[in-house]
N, C-alpha and C positions, 0 to 999 in steps of 0.2 A: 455354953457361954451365956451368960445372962447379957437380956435385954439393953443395961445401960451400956456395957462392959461393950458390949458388938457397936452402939452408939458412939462410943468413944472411940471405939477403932477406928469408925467410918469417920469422922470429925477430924481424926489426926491423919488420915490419910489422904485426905481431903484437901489439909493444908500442906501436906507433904507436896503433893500434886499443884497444888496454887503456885507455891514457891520455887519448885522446880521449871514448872512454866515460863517463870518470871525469869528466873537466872538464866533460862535457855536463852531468851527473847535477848535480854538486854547484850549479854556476853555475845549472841550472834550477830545483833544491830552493829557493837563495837566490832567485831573482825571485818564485817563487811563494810564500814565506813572507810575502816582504815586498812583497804586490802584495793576495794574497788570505787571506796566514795572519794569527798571533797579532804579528808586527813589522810590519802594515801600518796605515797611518794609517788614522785614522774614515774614511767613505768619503764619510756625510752630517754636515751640522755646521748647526747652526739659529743663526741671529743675529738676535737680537732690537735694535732700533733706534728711539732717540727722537732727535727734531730738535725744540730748544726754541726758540724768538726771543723773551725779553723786550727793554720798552724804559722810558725814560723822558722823556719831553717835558718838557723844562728850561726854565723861564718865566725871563723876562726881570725881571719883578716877583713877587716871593713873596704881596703881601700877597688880590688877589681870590679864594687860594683858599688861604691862609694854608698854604700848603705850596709848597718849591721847585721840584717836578716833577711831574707828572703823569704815569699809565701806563693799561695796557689796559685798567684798567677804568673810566677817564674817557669817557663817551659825548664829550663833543666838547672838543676841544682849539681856543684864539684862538688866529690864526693871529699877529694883532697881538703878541701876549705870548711867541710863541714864541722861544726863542733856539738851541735845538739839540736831537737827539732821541740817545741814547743809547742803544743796542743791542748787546744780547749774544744772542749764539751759541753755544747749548750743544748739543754733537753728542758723543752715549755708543752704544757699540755693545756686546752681551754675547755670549761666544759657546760654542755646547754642549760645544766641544773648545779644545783648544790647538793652534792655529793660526797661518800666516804669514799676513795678509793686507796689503795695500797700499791705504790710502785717501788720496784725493786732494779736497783743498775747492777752493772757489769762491767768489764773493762779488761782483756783478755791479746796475748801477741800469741801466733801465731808464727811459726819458724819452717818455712816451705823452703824444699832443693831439690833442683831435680839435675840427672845426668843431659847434656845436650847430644843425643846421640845423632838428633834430625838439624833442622833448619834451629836456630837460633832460639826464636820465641815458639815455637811449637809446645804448645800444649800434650801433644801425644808423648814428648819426652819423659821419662819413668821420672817418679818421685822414687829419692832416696833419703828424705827425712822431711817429716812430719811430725810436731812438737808442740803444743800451748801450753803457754805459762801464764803467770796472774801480768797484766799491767801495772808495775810500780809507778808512784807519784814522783819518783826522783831515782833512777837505776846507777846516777854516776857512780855510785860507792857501793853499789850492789854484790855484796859476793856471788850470789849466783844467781840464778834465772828465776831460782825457785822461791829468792829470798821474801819475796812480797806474795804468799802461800796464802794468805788470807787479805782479801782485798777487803778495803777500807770500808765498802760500804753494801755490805752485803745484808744490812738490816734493813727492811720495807720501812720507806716514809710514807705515813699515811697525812691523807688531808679529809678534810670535811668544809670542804668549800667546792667554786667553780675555776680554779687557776693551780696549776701547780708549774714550778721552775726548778732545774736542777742546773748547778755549771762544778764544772770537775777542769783543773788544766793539772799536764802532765809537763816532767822533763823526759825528754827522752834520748838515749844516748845509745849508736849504735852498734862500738867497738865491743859490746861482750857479744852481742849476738853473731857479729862477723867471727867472735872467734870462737863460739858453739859450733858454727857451720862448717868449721877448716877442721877443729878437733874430730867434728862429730863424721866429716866424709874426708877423711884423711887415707881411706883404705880405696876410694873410687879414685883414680888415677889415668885411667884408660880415655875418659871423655870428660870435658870443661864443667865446672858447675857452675848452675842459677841460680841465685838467692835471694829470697826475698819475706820479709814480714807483713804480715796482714793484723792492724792493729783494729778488734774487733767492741762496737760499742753497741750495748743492749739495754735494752729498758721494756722491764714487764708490768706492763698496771693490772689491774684485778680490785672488783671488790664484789660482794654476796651475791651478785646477781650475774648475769651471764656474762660480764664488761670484763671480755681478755684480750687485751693486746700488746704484741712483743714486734718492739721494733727496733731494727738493727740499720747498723750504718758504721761501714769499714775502709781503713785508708791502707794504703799497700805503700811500704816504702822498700825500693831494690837495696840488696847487698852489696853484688858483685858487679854492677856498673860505675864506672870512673865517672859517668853525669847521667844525672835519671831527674825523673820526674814522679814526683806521689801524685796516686790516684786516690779521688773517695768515691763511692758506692756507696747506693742506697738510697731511697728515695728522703729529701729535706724536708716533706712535708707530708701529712696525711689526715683523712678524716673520715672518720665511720659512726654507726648509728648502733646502740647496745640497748639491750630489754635489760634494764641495769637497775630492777626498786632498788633503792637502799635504805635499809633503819641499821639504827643501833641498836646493840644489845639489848639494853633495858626495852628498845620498841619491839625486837624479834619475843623476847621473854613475855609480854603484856599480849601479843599476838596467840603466842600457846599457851597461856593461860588461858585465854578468853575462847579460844578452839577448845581447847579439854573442858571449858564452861558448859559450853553450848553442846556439847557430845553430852558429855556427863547428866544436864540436864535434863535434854530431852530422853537420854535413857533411863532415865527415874522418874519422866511422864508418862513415860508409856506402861513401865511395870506400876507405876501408881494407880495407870487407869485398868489393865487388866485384875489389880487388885481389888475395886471398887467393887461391889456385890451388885449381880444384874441378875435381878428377880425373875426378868422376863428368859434370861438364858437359862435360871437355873430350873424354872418349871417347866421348860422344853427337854433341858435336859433328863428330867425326872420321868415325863413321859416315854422319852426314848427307852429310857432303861429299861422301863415295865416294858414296855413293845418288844425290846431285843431279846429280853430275858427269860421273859414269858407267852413267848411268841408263840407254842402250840397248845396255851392255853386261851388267848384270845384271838376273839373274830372280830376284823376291821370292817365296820360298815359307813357307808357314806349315809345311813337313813336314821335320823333322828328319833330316840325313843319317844311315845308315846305316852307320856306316861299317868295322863289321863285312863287310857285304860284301863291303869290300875287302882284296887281300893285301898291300897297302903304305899306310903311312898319314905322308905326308910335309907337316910343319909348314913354311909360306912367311914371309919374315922382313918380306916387307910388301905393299902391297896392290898397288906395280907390279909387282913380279915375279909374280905373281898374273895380275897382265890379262896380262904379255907373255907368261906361260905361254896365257894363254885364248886369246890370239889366232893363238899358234905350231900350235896341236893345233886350234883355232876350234869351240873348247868354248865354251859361256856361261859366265859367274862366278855358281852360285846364292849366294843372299844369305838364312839362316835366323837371325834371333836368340831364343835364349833367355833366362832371370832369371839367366843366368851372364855372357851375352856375346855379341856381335855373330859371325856363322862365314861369313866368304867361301869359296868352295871351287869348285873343277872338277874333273873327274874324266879320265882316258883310260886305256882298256880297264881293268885292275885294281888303279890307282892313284890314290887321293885327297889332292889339294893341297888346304891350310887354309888360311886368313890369316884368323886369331882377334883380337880386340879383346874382350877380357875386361872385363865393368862396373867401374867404379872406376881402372882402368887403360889402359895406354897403350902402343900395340903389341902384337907377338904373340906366342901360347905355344903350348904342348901344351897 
């Protein structure tokens, strides 16, 4: 390769090198600003969360309790007088940042019977049916249980704020499910049935980060009691603390970019710099060679030729002519280097041949 041509190599690889540098730098500054600096999201985000179920038990006749409905704080509701139950679902989330998250509801009955074979309310009594079905928004005209198969809102509402609210009210009517329960255990005969619906409400948030939470809250209304009472279950409020960053797409996408920057990079700094020509490596390595190669034909001394002694002092232009001299005269080649340079040399009768490899360089000199 001619002289200019290796020049231009080294120039362009050079700037290959500068640039790579550069992209590494900047693109790595940019990840770690916006990962650990002052442009990165909260890291923790606390969300506080209430799950409400009021309702109202709609009488058929107003006048035994001179009001139209009845609610949770009626210890027992006629079963006789009942006409429909009336529920709403109020579901609020607050949160310590400004956040994407994604929540998804639910809304699910449940149809429990079990035989009384013991005491009354005993729970060790055997279940003989065990049933969910979707929660319809209005069942009066329901053909069947299954009718509302695809509940209404089983698409994730996402937000990108600190507040989110959700309210759902239901009707609910309980004359199909009593007569699922008579149909469905019409062969149990032997001992009294219990029955009862468990109307179950859920809500799962989630977004990029670790922020999962599913929270449920259930009311139980009896079947087969002539006056009952609904229970709800579940805690009305709660609050936890989530490792939740969150970006957007466009900021996740700007994020790998600028990682596969700073890789990419710096891995084309590093082959740029192992490409770069190191004078000093490569006349070490040239010495090696001869040492390893031609190792029983030279002799390693640490004692510096003389070369005063001699009345001719003849520079060799490389390290074969050197051995084909050592072997013509069957002199050895000593081998002395100095903090200047590597000195092959043989001598006959009062003439000294060199073959010098100076440090940083490449070939021989005076």
């Amino acid at each position: 390769m001619a002289k200019g041509q290796e020049s231009g190599g080294k120039v362009l690889r050079i700037g290959v090198l500068i640039a790579s540098i550069t992209i590494a730098v900047f693109a790595g500054c940019f990840f770690l600003v916006n990962t650990i600096g002052v442009s990165a999201p909260p890291e923790f985000v606390h969300m506080a969360e209430s799950n409400q179920i009021k309702f109202r038990a709609h009488l058929i006749d107003t006048e035994p309790f001179g009001r139209p409905y009845l609610n949770q704080t009626s210890a027992n509701i006629p079963a006789s007088l009942l006409d429909h139950i009336e529920i709403i679902h109020n579901y609020h989330a607050e949160l310590s940042s400004r956040v994407q998250v994604f929540f998804t509801h639910s809304a699910t009955v449940t149809v429990t019977a079990r035989q009384n074979r013991g005491a009354l309310n005993d729970d060790s009594n055997p279940i003989i049916l065990n049933r969910t079905f979707p929660l319809c928004h209005n069942n009066k005209n329901a053909t069947s249980l299954e009718a509302c198969a695809i509940f209404e809102n089983t698409a994730p509402n996402r937000i990108q704020g600190e507040s989110y609210s959700y309210q759902e009210s239901y009707l609910l009517y309980l004359q199909p499910y009593i007569d699922f329960v008579k149909t469905t255990t019409a062969s149990f005969v032997d001992y009294p049935i219990r029955a009862s619906i468990t109307i179950n409400f859920q809500t799962f948030a989630s977004n990029n980060g670790q922020l999962r939470s599913n929270f449920r809250r259930s009311m139980t209304v009896p079947l087969t009691e002539e006056n009952f009472t609904i229970g709800i279950t579940g805690e009305e409020s709660r609050g936890a603390d989530y490792y939740a960053p969150e970006r957007t797409l466009q900021g996740t996408i700007m994020l790998a970019v600028s990682a596969a920057l700073a890789v990419i990079g710096a891995g084309v700094a590093v082959v740029m710099v192992k490409r770069l020509p190191n004078r000093k490596d490569q006349s070490r390595q040239e010495v090696d060679r001869y040492l390893r190669d031609y190792n029983d034909a030279i002799i390693v001394t640490n004692t510096a030729p003389n070369v005063r002694a001699y009345k001719e002092h003849i520079t060799i232009g490389s390290f074969k002519e050197l051995l084909k001299l050592a072997t013509a005269t069957g002199n050895p080649i000593i081998y002395f280097e100095s903090r200047s340079g590597a000195f092959f040399y043989c001598s006959k009768e009062e003439i000294i041949y060199c073959f010098i490899i100076w440090k940083g360089k490449r070939g021989a000199g005076g």
